[in-house]
C-alpha positions in Angstrom: 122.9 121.5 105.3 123.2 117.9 105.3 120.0 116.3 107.1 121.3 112.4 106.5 121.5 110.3 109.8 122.3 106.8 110.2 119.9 104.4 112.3 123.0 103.0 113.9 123.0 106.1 116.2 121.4 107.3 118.9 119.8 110.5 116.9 118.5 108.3 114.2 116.8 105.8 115.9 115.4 109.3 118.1 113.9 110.7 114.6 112.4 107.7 113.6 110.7 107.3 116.5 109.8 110.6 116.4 108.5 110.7 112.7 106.7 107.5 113.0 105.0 109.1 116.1 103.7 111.7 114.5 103.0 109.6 111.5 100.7 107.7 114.3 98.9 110.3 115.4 97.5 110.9 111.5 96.6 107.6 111.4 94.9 106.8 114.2 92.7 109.8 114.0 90.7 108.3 111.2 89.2 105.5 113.4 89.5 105.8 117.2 86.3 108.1 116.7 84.0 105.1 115.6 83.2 103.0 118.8 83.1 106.2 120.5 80.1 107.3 118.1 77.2 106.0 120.1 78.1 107.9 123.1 78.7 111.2 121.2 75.4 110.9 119.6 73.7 110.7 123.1 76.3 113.6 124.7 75.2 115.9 121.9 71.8 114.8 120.5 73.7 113.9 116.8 70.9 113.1 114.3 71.7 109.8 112.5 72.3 111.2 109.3 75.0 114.2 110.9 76.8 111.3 113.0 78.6 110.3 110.3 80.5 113.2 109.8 82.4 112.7 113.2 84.6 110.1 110.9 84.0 111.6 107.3 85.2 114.9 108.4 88.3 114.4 109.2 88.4 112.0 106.0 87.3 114.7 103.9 89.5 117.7 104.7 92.4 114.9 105.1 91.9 113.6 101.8 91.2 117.1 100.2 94.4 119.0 101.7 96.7 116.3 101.3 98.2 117.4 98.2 98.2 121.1 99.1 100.3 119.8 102.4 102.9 118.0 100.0 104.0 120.6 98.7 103.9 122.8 100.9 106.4 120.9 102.7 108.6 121.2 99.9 108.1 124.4 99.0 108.1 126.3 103.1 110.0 123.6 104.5 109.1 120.2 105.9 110.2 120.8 109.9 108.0 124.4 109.6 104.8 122.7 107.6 105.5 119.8 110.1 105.1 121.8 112.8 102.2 123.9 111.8 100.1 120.5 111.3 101.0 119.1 114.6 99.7 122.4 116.5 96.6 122.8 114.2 96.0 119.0 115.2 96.2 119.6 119.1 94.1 122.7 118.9 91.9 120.9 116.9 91.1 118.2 119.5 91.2 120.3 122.6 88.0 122.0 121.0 87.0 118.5 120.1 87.3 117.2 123.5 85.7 119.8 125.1 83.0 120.6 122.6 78.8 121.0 123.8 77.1 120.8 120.8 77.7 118.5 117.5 78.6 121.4 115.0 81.7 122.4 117.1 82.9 118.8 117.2 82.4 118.2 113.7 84.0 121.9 112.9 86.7 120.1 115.2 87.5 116.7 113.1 87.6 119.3 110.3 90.1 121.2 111.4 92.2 117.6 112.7 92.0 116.6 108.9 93.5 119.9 108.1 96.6 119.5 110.5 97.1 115.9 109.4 97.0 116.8 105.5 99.9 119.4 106.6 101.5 116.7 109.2 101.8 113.8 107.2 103.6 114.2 104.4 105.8 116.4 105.9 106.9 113.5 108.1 107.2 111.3 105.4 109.7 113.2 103.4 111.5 113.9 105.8 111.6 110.1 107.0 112.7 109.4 103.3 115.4 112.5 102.7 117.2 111.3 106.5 118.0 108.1 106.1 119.5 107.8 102.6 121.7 104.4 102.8 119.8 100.9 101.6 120.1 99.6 105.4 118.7 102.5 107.1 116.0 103.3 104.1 114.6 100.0 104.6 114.1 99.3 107.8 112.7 103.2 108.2 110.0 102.6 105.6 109.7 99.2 107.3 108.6 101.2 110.8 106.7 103.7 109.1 104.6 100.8 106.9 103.9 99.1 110.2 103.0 102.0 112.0 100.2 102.7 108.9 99.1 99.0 108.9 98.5 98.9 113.1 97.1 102.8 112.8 93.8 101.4 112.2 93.6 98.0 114.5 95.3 100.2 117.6 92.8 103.1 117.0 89.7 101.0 117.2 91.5 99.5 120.6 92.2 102.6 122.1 88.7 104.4 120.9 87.0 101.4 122.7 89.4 101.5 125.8 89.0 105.1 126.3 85.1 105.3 125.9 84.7 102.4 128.1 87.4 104.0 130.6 87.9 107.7 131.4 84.8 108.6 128.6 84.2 109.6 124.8 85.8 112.9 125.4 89.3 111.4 125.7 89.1 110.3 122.4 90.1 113.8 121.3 91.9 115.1 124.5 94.8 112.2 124.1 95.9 113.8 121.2 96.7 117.6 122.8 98.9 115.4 125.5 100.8 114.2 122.8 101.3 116.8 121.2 102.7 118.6 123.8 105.1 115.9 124.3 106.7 115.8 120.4 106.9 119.3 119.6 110.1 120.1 121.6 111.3 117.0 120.5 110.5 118.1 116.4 112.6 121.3 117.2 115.5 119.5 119.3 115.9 116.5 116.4 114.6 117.8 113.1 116.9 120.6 111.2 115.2 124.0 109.8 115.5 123.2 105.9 113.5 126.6 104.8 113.7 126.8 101.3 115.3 129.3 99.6 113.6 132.5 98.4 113.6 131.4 94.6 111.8 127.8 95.3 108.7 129.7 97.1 106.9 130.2 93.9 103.2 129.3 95.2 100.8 128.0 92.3 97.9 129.8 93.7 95.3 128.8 91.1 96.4 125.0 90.7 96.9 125.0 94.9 92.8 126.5 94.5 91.5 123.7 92.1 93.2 120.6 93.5 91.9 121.1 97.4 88.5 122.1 95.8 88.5 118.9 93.5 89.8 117.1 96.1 86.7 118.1 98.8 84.1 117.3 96.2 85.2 114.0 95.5 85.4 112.8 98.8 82.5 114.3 99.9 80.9 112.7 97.1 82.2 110.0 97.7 81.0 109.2 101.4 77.1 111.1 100.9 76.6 108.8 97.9 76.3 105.8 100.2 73.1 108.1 101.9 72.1 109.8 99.2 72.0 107.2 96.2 74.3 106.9 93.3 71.8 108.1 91.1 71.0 111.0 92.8 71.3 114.6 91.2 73.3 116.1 93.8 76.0 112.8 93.9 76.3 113.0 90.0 76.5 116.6 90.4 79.5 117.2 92.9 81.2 113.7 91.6 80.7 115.8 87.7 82.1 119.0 89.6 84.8 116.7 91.0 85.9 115.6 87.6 85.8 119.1 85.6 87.9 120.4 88.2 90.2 117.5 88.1 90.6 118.0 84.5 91.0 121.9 84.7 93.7 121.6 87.5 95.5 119.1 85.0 95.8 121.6 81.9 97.0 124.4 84.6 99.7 122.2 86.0 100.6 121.1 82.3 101.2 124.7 81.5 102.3 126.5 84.5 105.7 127.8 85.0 105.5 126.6 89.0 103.0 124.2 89.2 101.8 122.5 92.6 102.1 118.7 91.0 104.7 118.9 88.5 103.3 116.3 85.9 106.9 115.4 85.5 107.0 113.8 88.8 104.4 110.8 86.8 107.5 110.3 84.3 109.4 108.4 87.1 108.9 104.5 86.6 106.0 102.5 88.2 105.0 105.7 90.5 101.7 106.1 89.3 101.3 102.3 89.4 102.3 102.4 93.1 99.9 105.2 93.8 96.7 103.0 92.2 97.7 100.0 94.5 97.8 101.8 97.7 94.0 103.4 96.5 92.5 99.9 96.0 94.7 98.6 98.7 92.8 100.7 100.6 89.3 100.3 99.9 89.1 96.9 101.2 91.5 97.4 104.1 89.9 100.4 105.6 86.4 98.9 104.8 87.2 96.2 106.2 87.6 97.5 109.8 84.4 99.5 109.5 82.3 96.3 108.7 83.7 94.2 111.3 83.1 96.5 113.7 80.0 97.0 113.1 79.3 93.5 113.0 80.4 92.7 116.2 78.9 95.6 118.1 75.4 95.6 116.3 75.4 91.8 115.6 77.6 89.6 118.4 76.6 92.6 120.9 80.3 93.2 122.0 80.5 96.0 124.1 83.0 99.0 122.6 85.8 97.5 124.8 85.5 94.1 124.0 85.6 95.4 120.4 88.9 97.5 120.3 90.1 94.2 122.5 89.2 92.4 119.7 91.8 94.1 117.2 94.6 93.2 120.2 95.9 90.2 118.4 96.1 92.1 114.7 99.0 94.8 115.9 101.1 92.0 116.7 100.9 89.8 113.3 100.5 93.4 111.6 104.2 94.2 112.8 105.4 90.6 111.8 104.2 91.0 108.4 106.0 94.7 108.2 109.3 93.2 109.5 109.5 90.7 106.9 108.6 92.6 104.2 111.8 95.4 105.7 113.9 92.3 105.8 112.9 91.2 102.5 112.8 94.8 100.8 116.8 95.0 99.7 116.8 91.2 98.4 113.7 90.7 96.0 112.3 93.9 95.8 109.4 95.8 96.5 107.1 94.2 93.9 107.4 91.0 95.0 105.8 91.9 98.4 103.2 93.9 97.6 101.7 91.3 95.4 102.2 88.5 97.6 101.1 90.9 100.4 97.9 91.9 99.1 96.9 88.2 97.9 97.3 87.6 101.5 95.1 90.3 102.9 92.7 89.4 100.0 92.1 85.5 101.2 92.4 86.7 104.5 89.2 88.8 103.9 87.5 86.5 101.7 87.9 84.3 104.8 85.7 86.6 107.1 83.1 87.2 104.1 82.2 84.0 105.7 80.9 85.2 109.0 77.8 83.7 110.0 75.1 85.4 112.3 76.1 83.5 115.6 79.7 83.5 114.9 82.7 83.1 117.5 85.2 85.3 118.0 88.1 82.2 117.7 87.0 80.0 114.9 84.8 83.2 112.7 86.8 85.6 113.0 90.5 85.7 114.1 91.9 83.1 111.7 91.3 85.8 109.2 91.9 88.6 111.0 95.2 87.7 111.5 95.6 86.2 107.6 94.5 89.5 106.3 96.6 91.7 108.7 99.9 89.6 107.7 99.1 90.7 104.3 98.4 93.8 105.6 102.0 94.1 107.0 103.4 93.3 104.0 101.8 95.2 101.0 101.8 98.6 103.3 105.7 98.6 103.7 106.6 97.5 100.2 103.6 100.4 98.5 105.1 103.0 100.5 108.9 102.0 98.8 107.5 101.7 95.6 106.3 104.8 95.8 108.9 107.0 96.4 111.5 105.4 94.7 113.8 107.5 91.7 111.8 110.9 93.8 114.1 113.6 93.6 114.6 115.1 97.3 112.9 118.2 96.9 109.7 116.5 95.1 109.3 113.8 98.5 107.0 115.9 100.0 104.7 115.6 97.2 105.3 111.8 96.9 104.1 111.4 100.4 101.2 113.4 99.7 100.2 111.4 96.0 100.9 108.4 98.5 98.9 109.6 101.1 96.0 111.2 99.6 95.6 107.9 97.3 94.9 106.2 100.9 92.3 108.5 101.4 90.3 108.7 98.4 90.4 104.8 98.4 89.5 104.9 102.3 86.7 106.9 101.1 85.7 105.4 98.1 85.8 101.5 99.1 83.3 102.6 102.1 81.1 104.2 99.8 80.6 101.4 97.1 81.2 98.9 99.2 78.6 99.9 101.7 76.3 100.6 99.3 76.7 97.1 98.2 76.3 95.6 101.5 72.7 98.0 102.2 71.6 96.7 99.0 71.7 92.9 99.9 71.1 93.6 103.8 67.3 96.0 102.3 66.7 93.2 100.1 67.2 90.5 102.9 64.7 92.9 104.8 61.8 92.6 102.2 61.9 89.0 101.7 61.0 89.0 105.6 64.8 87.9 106.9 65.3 88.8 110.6 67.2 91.9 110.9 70.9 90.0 112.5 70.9 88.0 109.7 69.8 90.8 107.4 73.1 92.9 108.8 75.3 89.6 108.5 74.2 88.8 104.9 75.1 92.6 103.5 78.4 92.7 106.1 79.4 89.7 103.9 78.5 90.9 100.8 80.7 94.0 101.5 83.7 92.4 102.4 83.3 89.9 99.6 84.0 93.0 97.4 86.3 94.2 99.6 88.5 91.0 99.1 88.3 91.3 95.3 89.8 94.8 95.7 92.5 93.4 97.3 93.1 91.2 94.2 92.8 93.6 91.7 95.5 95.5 93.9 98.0 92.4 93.5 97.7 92.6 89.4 97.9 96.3 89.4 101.5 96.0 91.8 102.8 93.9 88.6 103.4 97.5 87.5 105.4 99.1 89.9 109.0 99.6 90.1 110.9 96.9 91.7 112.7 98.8 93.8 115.8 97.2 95.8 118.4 99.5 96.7 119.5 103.0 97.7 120.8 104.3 94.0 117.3 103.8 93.3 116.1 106.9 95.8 119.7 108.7 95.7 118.6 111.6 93.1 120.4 115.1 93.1 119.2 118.4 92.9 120.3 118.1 89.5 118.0 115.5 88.8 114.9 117.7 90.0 115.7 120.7 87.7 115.6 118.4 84.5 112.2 117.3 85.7 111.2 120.4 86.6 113.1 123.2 84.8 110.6 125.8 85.9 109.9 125.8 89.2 112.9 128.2 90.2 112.5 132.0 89.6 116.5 132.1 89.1 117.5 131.4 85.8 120.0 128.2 85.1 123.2 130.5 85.1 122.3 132.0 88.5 121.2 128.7 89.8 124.6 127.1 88.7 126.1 130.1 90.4 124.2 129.8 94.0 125.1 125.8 93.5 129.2 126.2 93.0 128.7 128.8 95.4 127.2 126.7 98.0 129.7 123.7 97.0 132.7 126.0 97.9 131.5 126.7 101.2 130.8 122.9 102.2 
């Protein structure tokens, strides 16, 4: 069954909407939660240290399913795994929402991170399978890399909107309102593609050590901020992390139907663009954590004038993801995510330079708006990169790789970075440095680094593919069984049978 729709029509322009939507959803989850925390600490008597696992648990089961999602998608079907992740989500938050004590609503953002690590890739390969010609592909990715880049800016604005407004509950609830509202449009607009019997091979063991590898590390990741780096139990779930990594490598290397298929690394500058959306995201996502707190715990803006604050951002964010779309089929995707992240890298080098009493206009919008230009930019170009040359039935594991990249550099720029910024704020402390100042003075520090992140993402995007046009993503079935000659239980002569079979009936 053909799946390709042109964005000319009135059914295209209906599944991207739709897609990016859902896409939305995923995103936005991972920081409408944080002005809202205060409130939920006080609702459910949170201890400081458990507070933080309203945001990192839905970071860490995100980040830890992601790639267990992927393929699932590919593997089940992308409308079915789509749809299972979009009702685990809404579930998910109606127990949220209504929750009375603090385990159920972290047991809640769990289960939300779950759902999203099944929602989102499925919506991204589908995004990239349906619109197939260079027009269409571009300006889709171009949606879909502004939706990612405003996920972030929109979700602090609606978490402080909605906690000022109706109350910290509806930070969850929203999401079981819309979900009730896309899921007859997923079944009206998006085709069943189940998979046949033969690609359902499931690589239990590899499926096993890649979610477990993936938990410890981002749950190493954000305790070693709390805990210490040097601490035993940091080096020893970052050293479990690692084994397992390695482990879950030799198994994919040998296995006849392996989750990642290693082969999928052999397709130019992939792996390059996975690396620049990681450090990409370190100093992005960071970024929005520290200014936040900086303008709640040091300006004293309320949590509405806070999300209010991150108004202006959506709009330059979009600007910088048009021209990038515009710009995608003439010079390339390379091109823009350099430029794009040297953008977002002076435009946070620019805030490093907040002062204690600083103003909203002349402190910190110029480079607000700098950095979320950039921002614009380097999002819709990565996500290009990195799924160009995918063979159809691997782009539900690219959008995972993608995706779970984000994560684990969501996770790991918050945790160096703010143990960088504690060290400088503690050390302001001791030498008798009032405590504003002492925030200010680590908040800078931290997004000091954060800006050289984005740097070192511009010279790693010199090694990604360039990619301009639609040859580039239009690779057959064909293709995919000379990467992956295994994954199939039907041998090549049945396989070429079922194929001329299926080619006579079209």
């Amino acid at each position: 069954m053909d799946t390709a729709v042109s964005l000319s029509t009135r059914r295209g322009k209906l599944v991207l909407a739709l897609l990016c939507s859902l896409a939305f959803l995923d995103f936005v989850d991972a920081s409408i939660v944080n002005i809202a925390l205060p409130d939920m600490r006080r609702a459910l008597h949170f201890s400081v240290q458990d507070l933080q696992w309203v945001p990192s648990g839905y970071l860490l089961t995100y980040g830890g399913f992601m790639l267990l999602g992927g393929r699932l998608a590919d593997l089940l079907g992308r409308r079915r795994v789509l749809v299972w992740g979009t009702v685990l989500i809404g579930i998910a938050s109606l127990v949220g929402g209504l929750a009375q004590n603090a385990g159920l609503l972290v047991g809640a953002r769990l289960a939300q991170g779950v759902g999203a690590a099944l929602m989102l890739p499925a919506a991204l390969s589908t995004l990239t399978t349906t619109f197939r010609e260079d027009h269409d592909r571009h300006k889709a990715l171009g949606v879909w890399g502004g939706v990612a880049g405003l996920s972030s800016a929109v979700g602090v604005l609606l978490g402080g909107v909605l906690t000022d407004g109706p109350g910290w509950r509806w930070v969850m609830l929203v999401n079981p309102v819309a979900v009730v509202l896309v899921l007859p449009a997923v079944f009206r607009l998006l085709g069943d593609d189940r998979r046949r019997p033969g690609r359902r091979q499931f690589d239990l063991l590899g499926a096993t050590l890649a979610t477990v590898s993936m938990l410890l590390l981002v749950y190493g990741l954000v305790k070693a901020p709390d805990d210490g780096w040097g601490d035993a139990r940091t080096i020893g779930v970052l050293t479990a992390a690692g084994v397992l990594l390695v482990a879950f490598v030799i198994v994919e290397h040998r296995g006849r139907t392996p989750l990642l298929p290693l082969s999928i690394f052999r397709i130019r500058g992939i792996a390059a663009a996975n690396v620049t959306q990681l450090i990409a995201a370190t100093g992005i996502i960071s970024m929005f954590y520290f200014l936040t707190l900086y303008m709640q715990g040091v300006l004293g803006y309320s949590p509405l004038k806070t999300g209010l604050s991150y108004l202006p951002l959506t709009f330059v964010v979009g600007i910088g993801a048009a021209i990038s779309s515009n710009l995608l089929g003439r010079i390339g995707s390379r091109p823009l995510i350099i430029t794009g992240a040297l953008i977002a890298s002076g435009g946070i080098f620019w805030l490093s330079r907040i002062p204690v009493d600083g103003s909203f206009v002349s402190d910190l919008l110029p480079g607000m708006l700098v950095m979320a230009l950039g921002l614009g930019m380097v999002f819709v170009a990565v996500v290009s990169a990195a799924n160009a040359g995918v063979p159809a039935p691997q782009a539900g594991l690219a959008a995972a790789l993608l995706n779970a990249f984000q994560q684990v550099g969501g996770a790991l720029g918050l945790a160096v970075f703010s143990a960088i910024g504690t060290a400088h704020t503690n050390h302001l402390l001791r030498d008798g440095s009032p405590v504003p100042q002492a925030m200010t003075g680590g908040f800078r520090y931290a997004l000091l680094a954060a800006s050289i992140g984005l740097f070192a993402a511009a010279l790693i995007g010199l090694r990604t593919k360039n990619a301009h046009s639609d040859a580039e993503y239009a690779e057959t079935d064909a293709d995919y069984v000379e990467l992956e000659p295994a994954v199939a239980a039907t041998t090549p002569q049945q396989e070429a049978t079922q194929d001329q079979t299926q080619k006579t009936a079209r």
